[in-house]
C-alpha positions as a Markdown table, in Angstrom:
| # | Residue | x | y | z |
|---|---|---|---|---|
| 1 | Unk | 100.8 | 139.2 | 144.6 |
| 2 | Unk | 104.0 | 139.8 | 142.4 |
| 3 | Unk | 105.3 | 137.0 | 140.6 |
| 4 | Unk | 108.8 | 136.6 | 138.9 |
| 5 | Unk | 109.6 | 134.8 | 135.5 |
| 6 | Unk | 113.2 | 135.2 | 135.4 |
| 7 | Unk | 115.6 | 132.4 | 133.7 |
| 8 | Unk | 118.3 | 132.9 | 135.8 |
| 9 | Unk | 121.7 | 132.4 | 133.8 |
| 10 | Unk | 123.9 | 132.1 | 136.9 |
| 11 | Unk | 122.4 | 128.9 | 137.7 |
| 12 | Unk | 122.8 | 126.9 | 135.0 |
| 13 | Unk | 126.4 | 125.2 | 134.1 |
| 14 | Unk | 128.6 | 125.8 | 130.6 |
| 15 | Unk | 127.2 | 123.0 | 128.8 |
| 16 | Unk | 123.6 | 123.2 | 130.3 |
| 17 | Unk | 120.4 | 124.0 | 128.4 |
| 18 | Unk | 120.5 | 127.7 | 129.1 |
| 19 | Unk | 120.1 | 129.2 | 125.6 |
| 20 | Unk | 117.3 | 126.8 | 124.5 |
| 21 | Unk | 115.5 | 126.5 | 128.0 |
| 22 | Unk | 111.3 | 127.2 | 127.2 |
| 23 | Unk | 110.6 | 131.1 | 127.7 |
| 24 | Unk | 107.0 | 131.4 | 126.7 |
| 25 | Unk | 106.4 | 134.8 | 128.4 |
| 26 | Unk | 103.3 | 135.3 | 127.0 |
| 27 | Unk | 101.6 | 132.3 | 127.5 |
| 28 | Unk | 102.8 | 132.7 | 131.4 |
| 29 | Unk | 101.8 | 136.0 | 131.3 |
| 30 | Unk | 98.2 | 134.9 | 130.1 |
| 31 | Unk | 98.0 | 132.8 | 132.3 |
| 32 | Unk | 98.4 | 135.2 | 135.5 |
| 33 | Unk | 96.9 | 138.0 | 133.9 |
| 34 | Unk | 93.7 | 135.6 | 134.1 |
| 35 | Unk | 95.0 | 134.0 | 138.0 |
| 36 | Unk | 94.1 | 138.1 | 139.0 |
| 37 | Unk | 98.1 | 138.4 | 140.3 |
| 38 | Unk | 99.0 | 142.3 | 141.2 |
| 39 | Unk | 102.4 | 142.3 | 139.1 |
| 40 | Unk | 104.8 | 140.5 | 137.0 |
| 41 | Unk | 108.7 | 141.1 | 137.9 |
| 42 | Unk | 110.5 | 140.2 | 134.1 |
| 43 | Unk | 113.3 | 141.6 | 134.5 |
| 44 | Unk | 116.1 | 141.4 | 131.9 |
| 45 | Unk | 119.2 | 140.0 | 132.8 |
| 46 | Unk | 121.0 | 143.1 | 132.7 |
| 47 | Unk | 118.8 | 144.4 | 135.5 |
| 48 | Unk | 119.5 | 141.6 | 137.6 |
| 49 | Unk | 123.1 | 141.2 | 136.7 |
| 50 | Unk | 124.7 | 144.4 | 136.0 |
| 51 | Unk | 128.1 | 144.9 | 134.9 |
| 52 | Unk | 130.1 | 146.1 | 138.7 |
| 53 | Unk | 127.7 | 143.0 | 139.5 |
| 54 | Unk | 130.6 | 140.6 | 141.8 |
| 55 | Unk | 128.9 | 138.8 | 144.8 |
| 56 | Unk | 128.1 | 135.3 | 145.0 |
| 57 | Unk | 125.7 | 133.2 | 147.8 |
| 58 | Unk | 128.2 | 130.6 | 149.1 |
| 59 | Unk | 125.2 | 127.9 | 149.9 |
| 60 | Unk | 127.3 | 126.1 | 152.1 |
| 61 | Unk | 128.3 | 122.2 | 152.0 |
| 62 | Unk | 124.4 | 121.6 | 151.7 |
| 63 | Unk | 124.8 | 122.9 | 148.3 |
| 64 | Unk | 127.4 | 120.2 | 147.2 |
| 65 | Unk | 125.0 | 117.4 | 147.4 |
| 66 | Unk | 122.8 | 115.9 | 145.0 |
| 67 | Unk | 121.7 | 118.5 | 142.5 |
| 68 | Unk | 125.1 | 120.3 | 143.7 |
| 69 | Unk | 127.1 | 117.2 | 142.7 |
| 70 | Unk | 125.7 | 116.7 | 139.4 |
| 71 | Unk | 125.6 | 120.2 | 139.0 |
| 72 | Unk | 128.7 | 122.2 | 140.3 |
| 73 | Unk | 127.4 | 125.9 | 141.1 |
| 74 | Unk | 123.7 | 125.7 | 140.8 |
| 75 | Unk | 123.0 | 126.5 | 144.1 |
| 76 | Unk | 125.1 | 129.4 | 144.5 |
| 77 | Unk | 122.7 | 130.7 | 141.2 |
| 78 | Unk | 120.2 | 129.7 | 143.1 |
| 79 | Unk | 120.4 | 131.4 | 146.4 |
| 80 | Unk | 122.3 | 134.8 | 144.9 |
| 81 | Unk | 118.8 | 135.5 | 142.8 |
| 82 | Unk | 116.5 | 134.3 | 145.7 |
| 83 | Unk | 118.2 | 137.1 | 148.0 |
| 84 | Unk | 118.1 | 139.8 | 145.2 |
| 85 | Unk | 114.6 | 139.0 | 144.3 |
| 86 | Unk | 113.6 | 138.8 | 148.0 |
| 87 | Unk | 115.5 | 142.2 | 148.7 |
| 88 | Unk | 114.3 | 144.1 | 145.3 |
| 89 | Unk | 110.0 | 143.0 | 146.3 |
| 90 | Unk | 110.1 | 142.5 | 149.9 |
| 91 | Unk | 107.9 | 139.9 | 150.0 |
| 92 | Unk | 106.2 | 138.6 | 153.4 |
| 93 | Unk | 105.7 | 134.9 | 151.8 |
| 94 | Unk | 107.7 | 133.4 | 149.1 |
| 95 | Unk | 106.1 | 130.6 | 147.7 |
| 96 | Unk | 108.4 | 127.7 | 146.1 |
| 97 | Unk | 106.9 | 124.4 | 144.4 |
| 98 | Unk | 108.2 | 121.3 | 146.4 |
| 99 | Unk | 109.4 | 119.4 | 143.0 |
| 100 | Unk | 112.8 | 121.8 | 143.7 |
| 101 | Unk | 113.1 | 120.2 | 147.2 |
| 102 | Unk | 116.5 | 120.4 | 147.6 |
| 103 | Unk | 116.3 | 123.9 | 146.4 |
| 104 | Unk | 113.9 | 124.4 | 149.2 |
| 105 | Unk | 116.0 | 123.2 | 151.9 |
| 106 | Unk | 118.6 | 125.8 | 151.1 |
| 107 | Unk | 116.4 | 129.1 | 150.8 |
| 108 | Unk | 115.2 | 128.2 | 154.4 |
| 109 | Unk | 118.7 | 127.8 | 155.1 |
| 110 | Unk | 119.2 | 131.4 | 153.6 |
| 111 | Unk | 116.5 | 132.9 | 155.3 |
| 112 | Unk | 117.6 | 131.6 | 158.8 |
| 113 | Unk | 121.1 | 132.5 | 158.3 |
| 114 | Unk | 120.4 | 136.2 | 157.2 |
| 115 | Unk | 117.2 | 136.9 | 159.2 |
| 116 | Unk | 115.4 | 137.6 | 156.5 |
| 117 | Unk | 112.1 | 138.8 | 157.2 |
| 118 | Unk | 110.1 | 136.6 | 154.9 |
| 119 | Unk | 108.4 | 133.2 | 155.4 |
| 120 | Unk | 109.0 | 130.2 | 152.8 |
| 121 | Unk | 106.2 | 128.6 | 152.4 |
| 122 | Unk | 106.2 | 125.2 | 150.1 |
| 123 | Unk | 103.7 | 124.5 | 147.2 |
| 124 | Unk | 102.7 | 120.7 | 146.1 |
| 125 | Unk | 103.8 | 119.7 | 142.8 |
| 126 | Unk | 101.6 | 120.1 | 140.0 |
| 127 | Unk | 101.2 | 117.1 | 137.8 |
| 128 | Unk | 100.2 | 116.0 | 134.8 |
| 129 | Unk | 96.9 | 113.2 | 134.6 |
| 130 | Unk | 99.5 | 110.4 | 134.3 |
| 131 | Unk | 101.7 | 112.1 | 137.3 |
| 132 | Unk | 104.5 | 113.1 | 135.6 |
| 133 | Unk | 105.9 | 116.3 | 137.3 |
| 134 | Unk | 105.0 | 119.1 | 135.2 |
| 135 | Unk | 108.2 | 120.5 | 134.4 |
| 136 | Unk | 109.4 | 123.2 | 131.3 |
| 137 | Unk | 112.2 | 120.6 | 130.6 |
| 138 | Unk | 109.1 | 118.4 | 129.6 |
| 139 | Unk | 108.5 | 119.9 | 126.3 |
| 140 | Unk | 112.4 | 117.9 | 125.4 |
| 141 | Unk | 110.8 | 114.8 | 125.2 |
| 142 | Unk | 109.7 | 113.0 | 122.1 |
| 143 | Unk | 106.3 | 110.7 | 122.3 |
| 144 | Unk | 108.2 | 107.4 | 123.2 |
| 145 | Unk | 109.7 | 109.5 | 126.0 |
| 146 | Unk | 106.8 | 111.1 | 127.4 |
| 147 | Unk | 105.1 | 108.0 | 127.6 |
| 148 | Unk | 107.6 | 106.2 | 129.9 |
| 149 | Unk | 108.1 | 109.3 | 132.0 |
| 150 | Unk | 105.7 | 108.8 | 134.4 |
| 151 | Unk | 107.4 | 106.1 | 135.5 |
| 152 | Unk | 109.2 | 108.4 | 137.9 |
| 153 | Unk | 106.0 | 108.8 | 140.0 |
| 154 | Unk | 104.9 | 105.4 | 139.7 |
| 155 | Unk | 108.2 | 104.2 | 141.4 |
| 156 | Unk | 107.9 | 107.5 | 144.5 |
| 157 | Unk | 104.2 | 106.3 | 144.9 |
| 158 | Unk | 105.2 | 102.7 | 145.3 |
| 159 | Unk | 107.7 | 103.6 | 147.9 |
| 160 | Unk | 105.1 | 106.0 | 149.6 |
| 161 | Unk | 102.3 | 103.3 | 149.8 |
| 162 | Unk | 105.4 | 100.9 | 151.3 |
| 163 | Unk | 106.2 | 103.7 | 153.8 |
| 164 | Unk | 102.1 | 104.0 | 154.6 |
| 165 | Unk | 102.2 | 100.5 | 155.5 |
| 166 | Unk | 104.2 | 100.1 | 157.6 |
| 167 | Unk | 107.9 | 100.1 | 156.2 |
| 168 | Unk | 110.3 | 102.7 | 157.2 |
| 169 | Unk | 113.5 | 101.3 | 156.6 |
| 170 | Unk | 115.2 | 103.7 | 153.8 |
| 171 | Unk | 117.0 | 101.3 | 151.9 |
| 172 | Unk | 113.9 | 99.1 | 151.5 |
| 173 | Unk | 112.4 | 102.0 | 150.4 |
| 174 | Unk | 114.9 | 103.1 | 148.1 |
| 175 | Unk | 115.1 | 99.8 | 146.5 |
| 176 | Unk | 111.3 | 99.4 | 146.1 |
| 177 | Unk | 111.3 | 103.1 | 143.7 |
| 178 | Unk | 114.7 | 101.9 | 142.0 |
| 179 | Unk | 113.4 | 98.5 | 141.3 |
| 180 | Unk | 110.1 | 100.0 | 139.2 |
| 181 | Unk | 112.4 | 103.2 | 137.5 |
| 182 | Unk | 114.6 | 99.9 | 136.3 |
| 183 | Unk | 112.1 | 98.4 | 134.5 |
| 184 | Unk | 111.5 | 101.6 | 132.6 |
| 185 | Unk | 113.0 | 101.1 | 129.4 |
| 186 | Unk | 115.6 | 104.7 | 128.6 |
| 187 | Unk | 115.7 | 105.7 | 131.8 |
| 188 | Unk | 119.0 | 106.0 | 133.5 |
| 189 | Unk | 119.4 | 107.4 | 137.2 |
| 190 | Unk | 121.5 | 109.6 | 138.4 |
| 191 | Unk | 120.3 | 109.1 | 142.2 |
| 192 | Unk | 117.9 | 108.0 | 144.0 |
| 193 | Unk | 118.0 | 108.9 | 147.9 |
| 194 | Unk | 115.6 | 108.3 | 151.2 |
| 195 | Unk | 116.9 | 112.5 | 153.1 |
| 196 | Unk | 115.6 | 113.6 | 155.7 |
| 197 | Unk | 113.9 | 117.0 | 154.9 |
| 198 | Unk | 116.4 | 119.4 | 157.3 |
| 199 | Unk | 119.6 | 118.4 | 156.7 |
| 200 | Unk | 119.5 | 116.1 | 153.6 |
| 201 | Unk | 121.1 | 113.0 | 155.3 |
| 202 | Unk | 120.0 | 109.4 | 155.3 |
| 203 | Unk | 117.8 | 108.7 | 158.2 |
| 204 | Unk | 118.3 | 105.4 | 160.4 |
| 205 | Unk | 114.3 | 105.2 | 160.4 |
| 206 | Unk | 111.9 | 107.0 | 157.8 |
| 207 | Unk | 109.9 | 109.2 | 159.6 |
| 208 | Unk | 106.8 | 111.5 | 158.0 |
| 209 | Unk | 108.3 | 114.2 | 156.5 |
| 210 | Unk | 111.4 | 112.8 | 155.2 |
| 211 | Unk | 111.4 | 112.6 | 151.3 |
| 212 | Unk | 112.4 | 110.7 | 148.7 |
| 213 | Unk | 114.3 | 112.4 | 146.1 |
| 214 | Unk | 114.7 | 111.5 | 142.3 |
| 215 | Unk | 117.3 | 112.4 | 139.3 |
| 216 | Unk | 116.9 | 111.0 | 136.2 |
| 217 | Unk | 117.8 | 111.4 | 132.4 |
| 218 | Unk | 115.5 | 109.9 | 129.9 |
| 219 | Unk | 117.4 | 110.6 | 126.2 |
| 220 | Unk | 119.0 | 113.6 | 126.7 |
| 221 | Unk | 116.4 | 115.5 | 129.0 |
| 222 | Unk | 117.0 | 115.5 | 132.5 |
| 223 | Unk | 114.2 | 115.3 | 135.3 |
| 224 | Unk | 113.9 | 115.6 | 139.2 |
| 225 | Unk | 110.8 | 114.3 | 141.2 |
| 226 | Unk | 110.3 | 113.5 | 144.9 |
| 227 | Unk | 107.7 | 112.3 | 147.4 |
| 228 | Unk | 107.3 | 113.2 | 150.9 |
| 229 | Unk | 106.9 | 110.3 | 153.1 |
| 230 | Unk | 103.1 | 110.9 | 154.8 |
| 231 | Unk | 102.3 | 113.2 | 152.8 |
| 232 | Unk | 98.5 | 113.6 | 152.0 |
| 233 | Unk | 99.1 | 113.7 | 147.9 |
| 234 | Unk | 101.0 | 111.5 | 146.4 |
């Protein structure tokens, strides 16, 4: 198994948290070193990026949604280093965590579109005791902050216990998971949405499968979260 630790520059906007995002190499390294994993890709960015370095993933009008709203660009970050990774290891599995759903959705969408020989294949989230997403961005928030975080996955797991019995209506559900997140003092969201898992519109009728995806800023630190609808773990 090869695994990458690469903070990919292209992805992150002008006024983002590039410079001072968490890089604890050796901690990660540790950590894999002791999982029994083959190799670890760290590239530089110069290696990645060279200078006569000019093409660019278009991700498509998937890629303006959600995450690509609030975050013009990301996407096309996203998906240039997911094919140069892909291409430079030649992987037959790529493994992705499912927190990042909507960056799932568009690697599948690149591997269909360019036949790439690989298969995506989507890991639960990992949380934290009190089922906060583990997250690098976590280590932004002060104690008063990290307490009320898991708030996030109280409100998903209130709407996923609604859609196990028996409620499949997406605004209901929406509303359920924006009424608990309101009553989380700090927390202000950015949005809140019932997608189906393929082409990231609202469904008339929540089906197993479909998700319910989370953007919220709590201070200055920014989170993401989701729930799949049916989904063993919640």
């Amino acid at each position: 198994m090869v695994v990458s630790v690469f903070v990919n520059p292209r992805q992150f906007g002008p006024s983002e948290d590039f410079n001072r995002y968490p890089r604890p190499f050796e901690t990660d390294r540790a950590r894999l070193e002791a999982l029994g994993v083959d190799a670890i890709f760290h590239p530089p960015v110069e290696q990645i990026y060279p200078s006569a370095f000019k093409t660019t993933v278009d991700p498509g009008p998937l890629g303006g949604l959600l995450e690509g709203q609030i975050r013009p660009g990301h996407f096309a970050g996203v998906l240039t280093v997911v094919l140069k990774l892909i291409n430079l290891t030649q992987p037959k599995r790529v493994y992705f965590g499912q927190k990042d759903f909507q960056q799932v959705v568009l690697v599948r969408q690149l591997v269909r579109d360019f036949g790439l020989p690989v298969r995506i294949v989507t890991m639960p989230t990992v949380r934290e005791a009190d089922g906060l997403a583990i997250s690098s961005r976590n280590v932004y928030l002060d104690t008063e902050q990290r307490r009320i975080a898991p708030a996030i996955h109280r409100a998903l797991a209130d709407a996923a216990r609604r859609f196990a019995a028996g409620e499949s209506d997406p605004s209901a559900l929406a509303a359920a998971a924006r009424e608990v997140l309101s009553a989380a003092p700090g927390i202000s969201i950015q949005y809140l949405s019932v997608l189906d898992d393929t082409t990231l519109s609202t469904p008339r009728q929540v089906r197993p499968g479909n998700v319910l995806a989370v953007a919220v800023k709590l201070g200055s630190t920014r989170l993401i979260d989701n729930v799949v609808f049916g989904a063993e773990r919640v």
